[in-house]
N, C-alpha and C positions, 0 to 999 in steps of 0.2 A: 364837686368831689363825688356827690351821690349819682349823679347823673352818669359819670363816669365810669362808678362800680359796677352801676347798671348794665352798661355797653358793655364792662369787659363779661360780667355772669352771662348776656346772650353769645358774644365770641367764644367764649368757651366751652358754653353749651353746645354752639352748633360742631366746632370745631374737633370737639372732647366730651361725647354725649354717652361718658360714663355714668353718668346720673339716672338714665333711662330707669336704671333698679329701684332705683327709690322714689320713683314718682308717687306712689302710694301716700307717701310723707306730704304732699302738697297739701292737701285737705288739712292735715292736721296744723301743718305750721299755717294756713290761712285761718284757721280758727286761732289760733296763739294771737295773729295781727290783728283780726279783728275785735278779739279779749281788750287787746292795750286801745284800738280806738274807741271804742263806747265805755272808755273807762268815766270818760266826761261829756257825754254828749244827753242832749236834755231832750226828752218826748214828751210833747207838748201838740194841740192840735194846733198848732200856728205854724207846726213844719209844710202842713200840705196848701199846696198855692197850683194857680192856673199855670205857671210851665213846665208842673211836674205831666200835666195830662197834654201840654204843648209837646214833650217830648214823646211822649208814647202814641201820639197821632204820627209824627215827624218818624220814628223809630218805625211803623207801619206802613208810612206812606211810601219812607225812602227804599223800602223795601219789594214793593210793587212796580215802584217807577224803572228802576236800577232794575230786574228781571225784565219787564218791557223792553226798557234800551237796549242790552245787551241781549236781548232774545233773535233780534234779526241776525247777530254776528255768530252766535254760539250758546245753543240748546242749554248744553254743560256746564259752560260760565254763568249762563243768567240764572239758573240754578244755584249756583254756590252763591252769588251775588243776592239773591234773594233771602237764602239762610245765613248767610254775615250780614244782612242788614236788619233782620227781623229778630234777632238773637237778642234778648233780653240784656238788664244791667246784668254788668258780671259781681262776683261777689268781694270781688278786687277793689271795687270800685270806694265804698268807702275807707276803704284800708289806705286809700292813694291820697284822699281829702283831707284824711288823718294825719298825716305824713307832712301834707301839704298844709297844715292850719286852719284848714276850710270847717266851712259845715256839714260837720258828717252827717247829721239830720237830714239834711236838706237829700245826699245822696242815696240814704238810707230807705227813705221811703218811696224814694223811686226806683230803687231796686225792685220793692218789695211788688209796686202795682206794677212794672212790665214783668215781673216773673209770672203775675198771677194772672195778667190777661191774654200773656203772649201763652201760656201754658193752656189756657181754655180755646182759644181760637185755632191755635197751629194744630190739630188734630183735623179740623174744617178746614182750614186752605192748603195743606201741606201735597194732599192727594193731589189737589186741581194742578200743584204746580210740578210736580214730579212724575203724576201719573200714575201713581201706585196708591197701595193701599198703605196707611200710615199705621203702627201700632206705641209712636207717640203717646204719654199719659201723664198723669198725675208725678207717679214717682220717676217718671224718667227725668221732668222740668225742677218743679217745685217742691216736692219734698225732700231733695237734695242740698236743694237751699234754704230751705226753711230752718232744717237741721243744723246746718250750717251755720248760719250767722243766729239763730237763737237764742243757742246753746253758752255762746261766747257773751252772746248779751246778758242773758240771764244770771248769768256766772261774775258780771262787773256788777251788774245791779246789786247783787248780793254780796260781792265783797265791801263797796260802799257802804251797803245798811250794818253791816256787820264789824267792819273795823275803817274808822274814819282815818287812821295813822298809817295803816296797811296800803287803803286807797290811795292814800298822796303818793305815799314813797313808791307805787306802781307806775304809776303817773309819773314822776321825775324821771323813769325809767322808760319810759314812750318812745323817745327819738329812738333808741337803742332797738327799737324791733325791728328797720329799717333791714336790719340786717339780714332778718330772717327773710323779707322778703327779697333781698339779695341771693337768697339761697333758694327762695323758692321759683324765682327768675330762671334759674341755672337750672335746675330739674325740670322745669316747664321746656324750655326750649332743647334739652337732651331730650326728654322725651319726643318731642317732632322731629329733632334732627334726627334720634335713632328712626323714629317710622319708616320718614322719605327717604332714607338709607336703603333701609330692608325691605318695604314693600310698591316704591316708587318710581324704582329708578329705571323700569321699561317705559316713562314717559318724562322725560323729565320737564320737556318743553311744558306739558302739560301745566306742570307740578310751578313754573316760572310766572305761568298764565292767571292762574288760581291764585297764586302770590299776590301778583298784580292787581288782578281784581280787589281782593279781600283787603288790600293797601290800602286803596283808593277810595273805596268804600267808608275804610274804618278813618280814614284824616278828614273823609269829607262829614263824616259824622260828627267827631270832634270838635272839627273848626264851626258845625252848624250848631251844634251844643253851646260852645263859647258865645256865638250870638244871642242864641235863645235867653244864656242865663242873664245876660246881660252885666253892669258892673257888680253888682253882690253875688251873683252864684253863677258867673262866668267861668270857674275851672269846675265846682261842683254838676249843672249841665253838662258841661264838656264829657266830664267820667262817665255822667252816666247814661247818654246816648251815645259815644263814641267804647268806653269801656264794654266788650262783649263778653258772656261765657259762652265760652265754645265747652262741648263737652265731648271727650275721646275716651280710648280706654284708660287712659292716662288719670283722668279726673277732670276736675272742670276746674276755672279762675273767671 
């Protein structure tokens, strides 16, 4: 049934991308999501393990090979294909684990080190691979996100120390945010349908190509994640080298 609602918020969004207005609102309701996941998630140094730094080698590598490949075919593509594969966890990503019963830890902190290395290095490869000069920084990556899922962390932690009775019954209340991101679904994908609407559609084949690509990429990252995590944090991996933030004027997920 969830998977379901899912499908219909992107048909609708593409189809009825009245939402585009309120895309602003994503940030916010992805902090509400992320509030109700670290309502019970436990920070300990036994979260961080060798395939959190397997996937951000994997997140780097598939990113240089995938622009090689597709560089003989298409300048443009191997381009876009290089920045959907080098794209950090998104901030989605433990909000999905959440959802899912996983370990949000586990996701959480590899969030945290691909924001932080992909944010210090893509300033040095981004020129070589585009050609230009890059004004990529600090707050364009990471302090975006940092804010982000902080804010919501720090705000569970405290409700816990604060009211033990208040914490449960938020917590019984967890599967119910599902919803929210049901909405934030819908607003994400209006906001792209309205773009390629309005600013795309003298290329659309283009627009089809790019699709394809950025597909292919992100299922092949997914499915390599699921490997990587192996059977305990097989769908945790998976979010977090396949889950990307893209960031537009929209906001970012």
């Amino acid at each position: 049934m969830k998977n379901l609602l899912l499908l219909v918020s992107i048909t609708v969004g593409i189809f009825f991308p009245y939402g585009h207005k309120f895309t602003f609102l994503i940030r916010y309701f992805l902090m509400a999501l992320l509030f109700f996941s670290f309502l019970d998630i436990k920070i300990d140094k036994n979260i961080v393990g060798i395939k959190h730094f397997i996937i951000l080698v994997s997140l780097i590598a598939a990113s240089f090979i995938s622009y090689f490949v597709i560089y003989s075919f298409d300048k443009l593509l191997a381009q876009t294909a290089f920045i959907t594969a080098i794209a950090p966890t998104a901030i989605a990503a433990p909000v999905i684990i959440s959802l899912k019963k996983g370990k949000v830890e586990f996701t959480l902190f590899s969030l945290v080190l691909t924001n932080i290395v992909v944010t210090v290095i893509l300033p040095f490869i981004l020129p070589l691979i585009i050609n230009s000069g890059s004004d990529i920084t600090f707050n364009d990556i990471l302090l975006p996100v940092l804010i982000t899922f902080t804010m919501p962390l720090i705000l569970a932690r405290l409700v816990k120390a604060a009211s033990v009775s208040l914490w449960k019954k938020l917590i019984d209340l967890k599967d119910g945010s599902f919803y929210i991101l049901v909405v934030n679904v819908y607003l994400a994908t209006s906001g792209a349908s309205y773009y390629i609407r309005n600013n795309l559609t003298s290329d659309l084949s283009l627009v089809y190509h790019i699709g394809f690509v950025t597909a292919l990429i992100c299922v092949f990252l997914f499915t390599l994640g699921w490997f990587i995590g192996g059977k305990e944090y097989a769908s945790e991996a998976s979010q977090a080298l396949g889950q990307k933030i893209i960031r537009t004027q929209y906001g970012s997920q």
